[in-house]
VOGU-3710 file (C-alpha; in Angstrom, 3 decimals, decimal comma):
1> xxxxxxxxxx> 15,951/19,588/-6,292  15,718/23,047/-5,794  12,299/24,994/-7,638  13,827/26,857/-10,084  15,736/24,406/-11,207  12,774/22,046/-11,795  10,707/25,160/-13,745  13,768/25,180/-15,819  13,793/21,326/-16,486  10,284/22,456/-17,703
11> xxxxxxxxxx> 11,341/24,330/-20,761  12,560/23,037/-24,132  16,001/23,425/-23,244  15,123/21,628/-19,866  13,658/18,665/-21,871  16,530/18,139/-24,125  18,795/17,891/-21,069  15,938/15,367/-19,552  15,930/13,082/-22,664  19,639/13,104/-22,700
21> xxxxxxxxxx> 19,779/12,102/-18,839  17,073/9,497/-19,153  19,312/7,845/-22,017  22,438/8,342/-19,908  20,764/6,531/-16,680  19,455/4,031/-18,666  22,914/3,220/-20,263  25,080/3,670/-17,260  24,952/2,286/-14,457  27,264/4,804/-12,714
31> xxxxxxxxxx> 25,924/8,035/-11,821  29,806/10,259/-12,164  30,007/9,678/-16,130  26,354/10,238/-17,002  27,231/13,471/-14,917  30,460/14,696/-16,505  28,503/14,278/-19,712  25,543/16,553/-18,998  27,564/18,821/-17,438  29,496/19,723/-20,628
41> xxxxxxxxxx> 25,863/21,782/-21,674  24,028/22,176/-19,314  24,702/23,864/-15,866  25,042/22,111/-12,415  21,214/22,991/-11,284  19,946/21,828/-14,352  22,074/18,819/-15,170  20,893/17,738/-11,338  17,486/18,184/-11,980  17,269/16,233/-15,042
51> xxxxxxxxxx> 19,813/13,433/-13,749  17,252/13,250/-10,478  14,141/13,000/-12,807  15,646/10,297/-14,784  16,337/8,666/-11,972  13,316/9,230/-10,066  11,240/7,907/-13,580  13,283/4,606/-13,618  11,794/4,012/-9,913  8,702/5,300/-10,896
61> xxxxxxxxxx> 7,691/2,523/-13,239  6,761/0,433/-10,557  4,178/2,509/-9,448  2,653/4,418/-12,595  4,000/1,866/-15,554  4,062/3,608/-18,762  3,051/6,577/-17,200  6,357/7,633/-15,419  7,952/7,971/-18,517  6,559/10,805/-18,902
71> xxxxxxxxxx> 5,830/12,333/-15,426  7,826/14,276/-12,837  8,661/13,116/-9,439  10,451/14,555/-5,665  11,911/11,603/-3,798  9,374/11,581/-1,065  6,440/12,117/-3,506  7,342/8,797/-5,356  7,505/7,214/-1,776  3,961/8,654/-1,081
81> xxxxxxxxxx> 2,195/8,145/-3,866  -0,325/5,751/-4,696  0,391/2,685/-7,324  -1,561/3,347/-10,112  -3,749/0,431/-10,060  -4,644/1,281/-6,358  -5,502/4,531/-7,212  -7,514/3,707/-10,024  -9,145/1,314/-8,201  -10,709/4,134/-5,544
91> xxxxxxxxxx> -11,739/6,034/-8,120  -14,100/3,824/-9,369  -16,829/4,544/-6,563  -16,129/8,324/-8,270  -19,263/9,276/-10,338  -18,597/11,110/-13,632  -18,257/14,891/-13,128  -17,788/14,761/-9,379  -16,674/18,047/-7,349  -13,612/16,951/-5,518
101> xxxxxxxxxx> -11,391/18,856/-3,164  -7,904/17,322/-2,751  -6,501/18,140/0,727  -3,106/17,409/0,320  -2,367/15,900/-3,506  1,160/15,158/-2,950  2,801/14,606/-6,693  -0,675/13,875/-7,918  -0,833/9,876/-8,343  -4,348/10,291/-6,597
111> xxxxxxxxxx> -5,073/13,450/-8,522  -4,359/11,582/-11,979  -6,778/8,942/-11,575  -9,938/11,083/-10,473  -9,564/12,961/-13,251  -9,432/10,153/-15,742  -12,477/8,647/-13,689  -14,268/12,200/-15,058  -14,305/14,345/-12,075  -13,101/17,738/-11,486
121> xxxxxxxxxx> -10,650/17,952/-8,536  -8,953/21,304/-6,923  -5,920/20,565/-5,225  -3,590/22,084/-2,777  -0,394/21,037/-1,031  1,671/22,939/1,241  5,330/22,125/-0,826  5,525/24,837/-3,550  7,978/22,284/-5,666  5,595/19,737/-4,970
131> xxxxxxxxxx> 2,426/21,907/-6,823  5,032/22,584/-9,793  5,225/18,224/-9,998  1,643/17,777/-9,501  0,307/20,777/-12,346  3,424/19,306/-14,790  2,084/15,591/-14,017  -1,782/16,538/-14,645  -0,343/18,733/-18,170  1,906/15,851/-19,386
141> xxxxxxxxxx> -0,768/13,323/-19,146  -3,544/15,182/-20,935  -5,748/16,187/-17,804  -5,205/19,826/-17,028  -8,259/20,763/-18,264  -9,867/18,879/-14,991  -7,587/20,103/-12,724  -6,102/22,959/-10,479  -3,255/22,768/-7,984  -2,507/25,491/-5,598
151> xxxxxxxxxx> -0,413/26,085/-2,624  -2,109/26,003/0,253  -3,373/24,615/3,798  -5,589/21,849/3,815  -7,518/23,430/6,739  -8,086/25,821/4,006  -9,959/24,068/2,095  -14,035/24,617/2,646  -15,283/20,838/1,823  -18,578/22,277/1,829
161> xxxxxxxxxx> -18,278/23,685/-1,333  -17,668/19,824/-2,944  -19,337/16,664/-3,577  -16,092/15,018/-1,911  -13,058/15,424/0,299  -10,065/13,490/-0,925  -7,491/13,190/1,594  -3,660/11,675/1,827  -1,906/13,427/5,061  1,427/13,363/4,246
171> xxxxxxxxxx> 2,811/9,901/6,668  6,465/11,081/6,264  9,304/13,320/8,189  12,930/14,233/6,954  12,581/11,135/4,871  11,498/8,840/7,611  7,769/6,945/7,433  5,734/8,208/10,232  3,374/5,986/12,033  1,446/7,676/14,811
181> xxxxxxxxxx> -1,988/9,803/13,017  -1,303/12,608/15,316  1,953/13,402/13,737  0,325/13,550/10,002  0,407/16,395/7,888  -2,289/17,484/8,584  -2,547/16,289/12,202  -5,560/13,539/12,632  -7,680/16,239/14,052  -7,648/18,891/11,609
191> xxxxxxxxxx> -8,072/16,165/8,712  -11,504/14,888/10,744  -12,201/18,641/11,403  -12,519/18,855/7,470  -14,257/15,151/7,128  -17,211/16,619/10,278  -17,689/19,591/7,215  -17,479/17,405/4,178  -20,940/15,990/2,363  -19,004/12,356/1,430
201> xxxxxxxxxx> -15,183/11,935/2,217  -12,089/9,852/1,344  -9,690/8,988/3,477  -6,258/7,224/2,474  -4,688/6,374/6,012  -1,341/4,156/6,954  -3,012/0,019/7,176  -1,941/0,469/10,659  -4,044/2,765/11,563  -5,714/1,810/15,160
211> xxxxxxxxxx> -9,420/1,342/14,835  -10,466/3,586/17,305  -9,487/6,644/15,119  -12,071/5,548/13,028  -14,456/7,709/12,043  -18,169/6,861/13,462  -19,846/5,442/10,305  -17,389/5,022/7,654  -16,451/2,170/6,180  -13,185/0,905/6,512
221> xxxxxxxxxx> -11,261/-1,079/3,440  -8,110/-2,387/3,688  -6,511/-3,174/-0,114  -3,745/-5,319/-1,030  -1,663/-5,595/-3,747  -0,387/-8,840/-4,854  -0,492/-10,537/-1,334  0,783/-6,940/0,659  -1,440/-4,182/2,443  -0,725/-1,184/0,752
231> xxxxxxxxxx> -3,157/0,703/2,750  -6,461/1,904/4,003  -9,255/4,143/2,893  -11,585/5,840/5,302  -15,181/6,397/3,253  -17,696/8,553/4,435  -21,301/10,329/3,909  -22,879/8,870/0,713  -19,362/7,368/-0,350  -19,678/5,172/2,557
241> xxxxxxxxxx> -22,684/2,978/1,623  -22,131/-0,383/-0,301  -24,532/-2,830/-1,833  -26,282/-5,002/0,834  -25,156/-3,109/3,929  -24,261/0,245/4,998  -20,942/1,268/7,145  -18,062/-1,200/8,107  -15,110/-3,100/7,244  -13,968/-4,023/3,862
251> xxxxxxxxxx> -11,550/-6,148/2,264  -10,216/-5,840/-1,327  -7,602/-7,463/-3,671  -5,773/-5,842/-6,099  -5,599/-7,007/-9,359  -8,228/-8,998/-9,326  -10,755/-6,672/-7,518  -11,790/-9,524/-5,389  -13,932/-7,883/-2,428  -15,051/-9,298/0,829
261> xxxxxxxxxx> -17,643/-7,840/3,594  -18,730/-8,842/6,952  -21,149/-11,791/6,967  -23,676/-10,938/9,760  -24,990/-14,097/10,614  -21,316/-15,422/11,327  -19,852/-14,959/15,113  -16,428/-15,222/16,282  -14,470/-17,743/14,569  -13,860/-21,017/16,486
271> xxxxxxxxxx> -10,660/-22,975/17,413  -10,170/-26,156/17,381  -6,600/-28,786/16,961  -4,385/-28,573/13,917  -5,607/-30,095/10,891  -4,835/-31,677/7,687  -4,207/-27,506/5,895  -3,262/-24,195/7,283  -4,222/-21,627/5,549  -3,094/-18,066/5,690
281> xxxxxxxxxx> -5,757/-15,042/5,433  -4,605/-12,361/2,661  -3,644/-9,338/5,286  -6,094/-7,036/4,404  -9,070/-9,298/5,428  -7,242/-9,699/8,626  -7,296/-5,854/8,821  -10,519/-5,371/8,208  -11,045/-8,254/11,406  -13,178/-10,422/8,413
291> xxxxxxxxxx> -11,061/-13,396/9,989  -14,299/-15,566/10,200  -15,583/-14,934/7,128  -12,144/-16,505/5,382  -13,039/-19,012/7,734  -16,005/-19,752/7,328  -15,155/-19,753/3,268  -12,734/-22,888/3,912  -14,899/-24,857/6,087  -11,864/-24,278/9,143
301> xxxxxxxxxx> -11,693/-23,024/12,477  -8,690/-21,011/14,267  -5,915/-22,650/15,752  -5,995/-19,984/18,420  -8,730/-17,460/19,433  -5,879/-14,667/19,188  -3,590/-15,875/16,090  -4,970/-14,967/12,352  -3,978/-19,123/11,300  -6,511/-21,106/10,124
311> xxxxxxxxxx> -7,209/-24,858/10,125  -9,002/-27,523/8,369  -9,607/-30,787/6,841  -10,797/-30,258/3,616  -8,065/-28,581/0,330  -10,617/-25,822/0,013  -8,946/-22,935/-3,043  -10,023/-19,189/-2,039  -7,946/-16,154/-3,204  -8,303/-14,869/0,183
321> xxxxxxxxxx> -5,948/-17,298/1,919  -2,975/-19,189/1,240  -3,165/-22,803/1,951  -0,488/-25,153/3,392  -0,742/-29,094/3,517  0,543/-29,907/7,247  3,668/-32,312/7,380  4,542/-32,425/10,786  3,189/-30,228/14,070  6,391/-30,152/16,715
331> xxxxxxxxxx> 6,085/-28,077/19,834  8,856/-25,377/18,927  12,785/-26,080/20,067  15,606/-25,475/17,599  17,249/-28,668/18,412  13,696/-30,493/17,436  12,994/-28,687/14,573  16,381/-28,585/12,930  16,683/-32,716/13,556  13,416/-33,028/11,819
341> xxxxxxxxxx> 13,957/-30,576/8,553  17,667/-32,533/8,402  15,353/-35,457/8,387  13,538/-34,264/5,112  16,569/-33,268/3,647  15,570/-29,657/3,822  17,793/-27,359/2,105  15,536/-24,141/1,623  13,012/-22,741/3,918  10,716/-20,185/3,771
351> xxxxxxxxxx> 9,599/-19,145/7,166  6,107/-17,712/8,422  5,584/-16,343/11,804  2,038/-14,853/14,003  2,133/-14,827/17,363  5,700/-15,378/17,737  8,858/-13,337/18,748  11,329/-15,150/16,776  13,751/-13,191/14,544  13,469/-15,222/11,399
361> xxxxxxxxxx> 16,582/-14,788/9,709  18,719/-15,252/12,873  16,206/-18,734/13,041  17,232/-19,413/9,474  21,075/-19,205/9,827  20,615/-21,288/13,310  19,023/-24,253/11,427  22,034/-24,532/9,654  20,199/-26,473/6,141  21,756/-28,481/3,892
371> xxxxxxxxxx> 19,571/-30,638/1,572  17,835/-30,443/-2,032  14,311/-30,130/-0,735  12,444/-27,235/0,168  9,157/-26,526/2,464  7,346/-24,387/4,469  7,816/-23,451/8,488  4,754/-21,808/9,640  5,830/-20,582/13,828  3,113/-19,682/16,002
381> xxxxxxxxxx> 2,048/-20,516/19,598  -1,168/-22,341/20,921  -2,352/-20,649/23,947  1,082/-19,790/25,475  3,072/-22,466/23,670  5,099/-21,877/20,969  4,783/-24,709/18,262  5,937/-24,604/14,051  4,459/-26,421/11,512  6,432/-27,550/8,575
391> xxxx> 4,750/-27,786/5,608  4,406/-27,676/1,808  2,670/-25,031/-0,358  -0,599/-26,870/-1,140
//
């Protein structure tokens, strides 16, 4: 989507051609018609522009709800961007009227919700089409009035002049998700360069992100959404601090808000032999390493020192893990585990894997199921062997 184009979308004329798209996406299924149609008044830049916003919107719900009915999109902006509720959800810790300096606001997902949270955010990005999408997103949802968007560098930004930094280096290249910090843009060490300057900062970083890249003193929380890690968010300065303890690792739920800490009078989890339940930590406390603490909340030790599976006697419920009633422990063979899930009259299987190498769906096509019954295979090793545990959803 070329900028012009989009500008152009922007205009009353633009809009009629963008309501007519949005009805002719939603109605048709195949993109050449809806086409054809548009084309018949509008021209080719616009008719694209409004036929990629419509579709771009449609994906969009999933993300923003309501809200992307009425926003503006680029294809690796949508990708980007924060869901709504996660967004929302960082905000929070936001006072009222807060000074904050966005370092790279992508199509603004981030950018919407600290302005409804009351602050006052300057933004820049580097994309000129993607400052067009961010300024049209903050207009069409009533909060222009709390925000500017600029081109510009991030390291030219002076965080000194905020309350906060806001930062979400852009984690993709020529469409592809990038994965090493280094290759962010901006690079790792210009974004700490700006954090070393900043009173309070915060970070939105890939969940992979390898601990020692941590900043010294910040708090690290990992968030999920409905059982996945969506990501992680780097606080620092007076953002950092939390009730009952100051810098570390944090662990948070989405929707329910549910929140978990390091317990300091807990050490290492212990191990111990398979018990009556396995339960599975949610991944963002295994993240944040609060692996004991989960523990700790189901009465159960580890099954192995190095494998995030949990173990224990007792049908203890905790949002934080899922639990698993243990039907049978077999030291792992295909032969052995096929005869016994055959046995059960196993039809469906969902399978569950740490600690192990298996490709799962070249697994499920070799157990070859037949049957009306359905379970759970949990695969992992104890020390170096490999075992699975079949077992029902408790």
């Amino acid at each position: 989507m070329e900028l012009e184009a989009f500008r152009e979308l922007l205009t009353p004329r633009g809009q009629e051609a963008l309501g007519e798209a949005v009805a002719a996406v939603a109605g048709d299924a195949d993109p050449l018609p809806a086409a054809s149609r548009l084309r018949k008044s509008y021209d080719a830049p616009l008719t694209g522009a409004a036929l990629t916003q419509a579709r771009l919107r449609a994906r969009g719900a999933v993300k923003f709800g309501e809200d992307a009915a009425r926003m503006y999109f680029t294809p690796d902006g949508l990708e980007q961007a924060t869901r709504a509720e996660v967004a929302a959800h960082r905000a929070r810790r936001f006072a009222p009227g807060t000074r904050v300096a966005d370092a790279c606001c992508g199509v603004g997902g981030d950018l919407i919700a600290l302005a409804r949270a009351g602050c006052q955010v300057d933004a820049v990005d580097l994309d000129p089409l993607t400052v067009e999408v961010a300024r049209a997103n903050a207009a069409a949802l009533g909060l222009a009035g709390r925000v500017t968007v600029r081109v510009g560098e991030a390291s030219e930004i002076e965080p000194e002049a905020y309350d906060v930094l806001f930062a979400d280096p852009a984690r993709r290249s020529t469409g592809r998700r990038v994965f090493d910090p280094m290759a962010y843009s901006p690079p790792w060490p210009v974004v700490l360069g700006l954090v070393a300057r900043a009173r309070a900062a915060c970070l939105k970083v890939a969940p992979g992100i390898p601990y020692e890249l941590i900043p010294e003193g910040a708090e690290a929380e990992w968030v999920s959404y409905r059982g996945e890690v969506k990501e992680a968010v780097l606080w620092t300065g007076d953002l950092a601090a939390r009730p009952g303890g100051g810098p570390g690792s944090r662990a948070t739920m989405l929707p329910s808000g549910e929140t978990l800490t390091a317990d300091p009078s807990l050490g290492p989890a212990g191990h111990g032999p398979v018990a009556r339940y396995l339960y599975e930590p949610d991944g963002a406390a295994i993240r944040a390493h609060l692996v004991a603490e989960v523990a700790a909340l189901v009465d159960g030790h580890l099954i192995d020192p190095q494998i995030a599976y949990i173990t224990g006697d007792a049908p203890v419920s905790t949002p934080w893990a899922a639990r698993y009633e243990v039907l049978e422990t077999l030291p792992f063979s295909l032969k052995r585990l096929r005869a016994a899930l055959r046995e059960r009259e196993i039809g469906t299987v969902t399978l569950k894997k740490r600690g192990s190498a298996l490709d799962l769906e070249r697994l499920r096509k070799d157990l070859r199921l037949s049957g009306d019954k359905s379970c759970v295979v949990a695969l992992t090793r104890i020390g170096a062997r490999p075992f699975a545990f079949i077992c029902r959803p408790a």
